[in-house]
C-alpha positions in Angstrom: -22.0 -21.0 40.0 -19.0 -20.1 41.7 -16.4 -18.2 40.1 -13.3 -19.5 39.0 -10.1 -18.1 40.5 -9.3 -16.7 36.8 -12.1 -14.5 37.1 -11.4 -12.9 40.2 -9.8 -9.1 40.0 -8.3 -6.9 42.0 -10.1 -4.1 43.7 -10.1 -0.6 41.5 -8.2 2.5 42.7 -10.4 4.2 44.5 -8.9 7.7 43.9 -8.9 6.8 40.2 -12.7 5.9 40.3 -13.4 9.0 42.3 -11.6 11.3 39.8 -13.4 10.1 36.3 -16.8 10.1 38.1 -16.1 13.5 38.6 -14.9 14.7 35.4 -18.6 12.5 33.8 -20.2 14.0 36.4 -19.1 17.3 35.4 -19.7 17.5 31.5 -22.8 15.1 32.2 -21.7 11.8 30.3 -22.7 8.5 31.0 -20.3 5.5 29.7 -21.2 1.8 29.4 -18.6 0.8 32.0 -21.3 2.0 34.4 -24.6 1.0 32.6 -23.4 -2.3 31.7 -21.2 -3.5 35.4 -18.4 -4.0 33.4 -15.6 -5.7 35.3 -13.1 -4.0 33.7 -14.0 -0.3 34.8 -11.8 0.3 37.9 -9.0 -1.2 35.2 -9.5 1.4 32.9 -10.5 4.4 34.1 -7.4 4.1 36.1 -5.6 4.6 32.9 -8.4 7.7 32.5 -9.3 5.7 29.4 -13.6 4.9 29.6 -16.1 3.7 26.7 -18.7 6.9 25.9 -22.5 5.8 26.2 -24.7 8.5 24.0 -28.4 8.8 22.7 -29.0 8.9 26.8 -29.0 5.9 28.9 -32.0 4.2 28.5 -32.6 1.9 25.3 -35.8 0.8 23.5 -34.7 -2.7 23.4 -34.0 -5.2 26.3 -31.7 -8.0 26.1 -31.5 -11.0 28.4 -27.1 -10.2 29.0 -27.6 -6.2 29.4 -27.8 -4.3 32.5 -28.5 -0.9 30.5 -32.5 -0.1 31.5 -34.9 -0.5 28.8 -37.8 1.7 28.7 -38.7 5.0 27.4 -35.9 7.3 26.4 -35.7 10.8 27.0 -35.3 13.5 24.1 -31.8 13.6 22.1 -29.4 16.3 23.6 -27.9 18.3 21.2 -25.1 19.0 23.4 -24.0 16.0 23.9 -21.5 15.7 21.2 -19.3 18.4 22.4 -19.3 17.3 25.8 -17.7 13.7 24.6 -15.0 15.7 22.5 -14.4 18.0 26.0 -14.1 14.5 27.9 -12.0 13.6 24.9 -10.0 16.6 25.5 -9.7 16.6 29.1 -8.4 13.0 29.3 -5.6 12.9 26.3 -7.6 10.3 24.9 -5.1 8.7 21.8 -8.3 6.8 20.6 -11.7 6.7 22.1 -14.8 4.1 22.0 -18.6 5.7 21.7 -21.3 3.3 21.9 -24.9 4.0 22.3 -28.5 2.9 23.8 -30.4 1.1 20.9 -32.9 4.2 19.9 -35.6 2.7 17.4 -38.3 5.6 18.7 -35.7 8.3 16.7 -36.4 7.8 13.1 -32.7 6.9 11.7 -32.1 5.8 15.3 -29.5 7.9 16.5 -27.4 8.3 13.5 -26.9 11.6 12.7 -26.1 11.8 16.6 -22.8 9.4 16.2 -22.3 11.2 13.2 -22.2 14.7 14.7 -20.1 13.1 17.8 -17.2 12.1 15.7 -17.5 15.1 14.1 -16.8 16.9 17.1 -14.3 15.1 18.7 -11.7 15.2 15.2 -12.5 18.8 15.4 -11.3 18.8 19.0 -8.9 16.5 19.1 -7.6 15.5 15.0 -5.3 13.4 16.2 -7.4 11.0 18.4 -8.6 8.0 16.3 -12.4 7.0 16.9 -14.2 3.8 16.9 -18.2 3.4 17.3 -20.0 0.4 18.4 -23.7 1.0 17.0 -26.9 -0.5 16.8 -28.3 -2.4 13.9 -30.2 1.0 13.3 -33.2 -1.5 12.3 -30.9 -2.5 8.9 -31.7 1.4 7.2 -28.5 1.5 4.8 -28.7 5.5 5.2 -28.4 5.6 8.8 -25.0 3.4 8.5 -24.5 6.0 5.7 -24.5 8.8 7.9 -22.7 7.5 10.4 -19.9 6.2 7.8 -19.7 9.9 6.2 -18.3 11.4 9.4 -15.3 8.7 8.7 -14.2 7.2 12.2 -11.6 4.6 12.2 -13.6 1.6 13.0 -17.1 0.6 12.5 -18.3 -1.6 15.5 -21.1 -3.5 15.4 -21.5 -6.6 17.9 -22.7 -10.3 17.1 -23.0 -10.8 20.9 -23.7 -14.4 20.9 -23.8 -17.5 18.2 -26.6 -17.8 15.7 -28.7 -20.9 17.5 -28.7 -18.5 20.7 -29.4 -15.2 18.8 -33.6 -15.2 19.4 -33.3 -16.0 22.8 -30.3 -13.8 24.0 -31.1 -10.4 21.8 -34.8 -11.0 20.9 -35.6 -7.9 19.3 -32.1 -8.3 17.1 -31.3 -10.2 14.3 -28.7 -12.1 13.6 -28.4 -12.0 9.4 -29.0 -8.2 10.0 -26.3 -8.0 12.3 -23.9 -9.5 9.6 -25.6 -7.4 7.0 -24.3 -3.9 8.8 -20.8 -5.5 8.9 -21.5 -6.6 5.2 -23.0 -3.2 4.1 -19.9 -0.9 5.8 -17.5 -2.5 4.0 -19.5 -2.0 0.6 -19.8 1.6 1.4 -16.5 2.6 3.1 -13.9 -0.4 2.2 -11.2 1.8 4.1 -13.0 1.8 7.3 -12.1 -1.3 9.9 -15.0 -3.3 10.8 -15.0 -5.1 14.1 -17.5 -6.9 16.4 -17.8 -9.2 19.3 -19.0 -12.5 21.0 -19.6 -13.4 24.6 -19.4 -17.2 25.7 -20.4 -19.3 28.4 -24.2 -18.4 27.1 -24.2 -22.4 26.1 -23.5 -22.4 22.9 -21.1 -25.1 21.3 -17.3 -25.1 20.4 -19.1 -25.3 16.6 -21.3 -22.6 17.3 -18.2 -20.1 18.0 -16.3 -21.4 15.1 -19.5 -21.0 12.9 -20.0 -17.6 14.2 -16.3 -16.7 13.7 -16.2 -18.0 9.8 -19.8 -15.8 9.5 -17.7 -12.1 10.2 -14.8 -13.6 8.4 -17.0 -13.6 4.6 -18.4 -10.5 5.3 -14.6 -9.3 5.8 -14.9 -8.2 9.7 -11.2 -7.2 10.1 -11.4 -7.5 14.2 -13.1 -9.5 16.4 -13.1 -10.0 20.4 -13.9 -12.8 22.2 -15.3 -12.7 26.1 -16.6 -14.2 29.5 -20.4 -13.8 29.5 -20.5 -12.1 33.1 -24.0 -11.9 34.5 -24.8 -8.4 35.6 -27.6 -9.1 37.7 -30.5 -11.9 38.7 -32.8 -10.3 36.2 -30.8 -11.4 33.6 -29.7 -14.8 32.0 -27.8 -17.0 33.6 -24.3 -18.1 33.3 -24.4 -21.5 31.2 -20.7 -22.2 31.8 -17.1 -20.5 33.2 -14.9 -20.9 29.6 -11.3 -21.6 31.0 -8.6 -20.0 29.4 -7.0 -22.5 27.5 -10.0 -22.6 25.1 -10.0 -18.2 25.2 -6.2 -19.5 23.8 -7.7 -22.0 21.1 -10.4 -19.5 19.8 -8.0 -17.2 19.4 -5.8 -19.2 17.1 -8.5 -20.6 15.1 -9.8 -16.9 14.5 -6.4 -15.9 13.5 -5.8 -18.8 10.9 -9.2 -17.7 9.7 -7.6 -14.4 9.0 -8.7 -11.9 11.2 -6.4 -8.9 11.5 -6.8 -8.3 15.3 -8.0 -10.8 17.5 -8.3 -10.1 21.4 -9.4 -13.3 23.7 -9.7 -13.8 27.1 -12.3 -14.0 29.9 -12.2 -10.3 30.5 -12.0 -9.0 27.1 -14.7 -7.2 26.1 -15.1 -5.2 22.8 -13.9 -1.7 24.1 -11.2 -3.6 26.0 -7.7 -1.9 25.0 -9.7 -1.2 22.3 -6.3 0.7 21.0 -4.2 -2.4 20.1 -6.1 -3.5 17.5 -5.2 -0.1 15.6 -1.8 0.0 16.6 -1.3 -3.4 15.3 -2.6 -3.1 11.9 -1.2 0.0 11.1 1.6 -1.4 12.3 1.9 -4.2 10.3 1.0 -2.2 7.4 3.7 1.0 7.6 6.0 -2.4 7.8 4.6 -4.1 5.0 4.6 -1.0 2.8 6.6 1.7 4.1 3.3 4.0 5.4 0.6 3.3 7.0 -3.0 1.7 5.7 -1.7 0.8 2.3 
């Protein structure tokens, strides 16, 4: 299909590109703006702001919406932690994203890695707020444990797409599972922000979204994000339908009167997108509400 206009960006600064390749380059980082084609890289890494990719750049798991190769990963690096808190650093970063590759051939799948990456970038930088987007670390409460202990500000974990889609979009994923490490964080660290975040245009139903919206909200997912389904390349699934913005508009009022702390909407919003705001408004709202913040 052809894209509509409201989907249409402008070209990236190409001095801006060229300076953060090198700075990656240099320490050796990979971030998912690259391994996933997202449309919002030239965006944001002229702001110097980009989204961390660690446990390497190959995952165990392949999903039909995903550009990052699948295949055999290579060995942890030990260094890499220090290298994201020295790109951390290096850039000024107020708050930073770290996502990872899914990494079911390590036995707590990468957790102790996020866990030592936080780690090193409050040492670095303790005034820099992080949020991770992780895997389902196939459902082991003591991975999310580990990764909880190090305390970051916001414990991602994506729904991607709506429960009738779920086995065909991210076959090797589960969607109760999913639910169940937003469920579980909020047992074991109620201070911590949750957040996740749904693509459309996959197919699914005006229901579906609203189904998959009241799902986060009873296992008390403070922030969600709601995007255009963009397809990366011809190997994977196709674009079911171009969601216009008025109905970006109407999801996000329906998520908000659900209760949702932080909603971000729109065809380009993806769930490292100004990824900042969703602090700044909360703690906001709460050093207004009580005179400090997170009361």
């Amino acid at each position: 299909m052809r894209k509509p206009k409201w989907l249409v960006k402008p070209l990236p600064d190409a001095r801006a590109l060229k300076r953060m390749r090198g700075l990656l380059s240099d320490l050796d980082l990979n971030t998912i703006c690259e391994s996933a084609n997202c449309p919002n890289l030239g965006e944001c890494w002229a702001k110097s702001t980009a989204t961390f990719l660690i446990l390497g750049d190959v995952c165990t798991r392949n999903c039909g919406f995903c550009d990052v190769p699948a295949g055999r990963p290579a060995p942890l690096d030990i260094h890499e932690p220090s290298r994201v808190a020295e790109a951390v650093r290096v850039l000024g970063l107020a708050h930073v994203v770290i996502t990872s590759v899914t990494r079911d051939d390590v036995p707590d799948g990468g957790a102790a890695h996020f866990a030592a990456t936080i780690r090193a970038v409050k040492n670095a930088c303790p005034k820099t707020s992080v949020e991770v987007l992780i895997p389902d670390f196939s459902g082991k409460s003591e991975s999310l444990t580990l990764v909880l202990e190090a305390e970051p500000s916001i414990l991602g974990h994506n729904m991607e797409t709506v429960r009738s889609l779920h086995k065909r979009i991210r076959p090797r994923f589960d969607y109760e599972r999913s639910l169940g490490i937003l469920a579980e964080s909020k047992r074991l660290a109620p201070s911590i922000y949750t957040k996740s975040s749904i693509m459309v245009g996959l197919g699914e139903t005006e229901d579906d979204v609203i189904a998959t919206l009241k799902d986060l909200r009873q296992v008390d997912c403070d922030f969600v994000t709601i995007g255009q389904y963009l397809r990366p390349s011809r190997e994977n699934v196709p674009v079911e339908e171009y969601v216009p913005p008025s109905t970006f508009e109407r999801y996000r009022q329906i998520a908000e009167e659900l209760g949702f702390r932080y909603v971000a909407s729109g065809p380009f919003v993806r769930s490292s997108y100004n990824a900042a705001a969703a602090l700044e408004t909360t703690d906001g709202d709460n050093r207004s509400a009580c005179g400090r913040s997170r009361c």
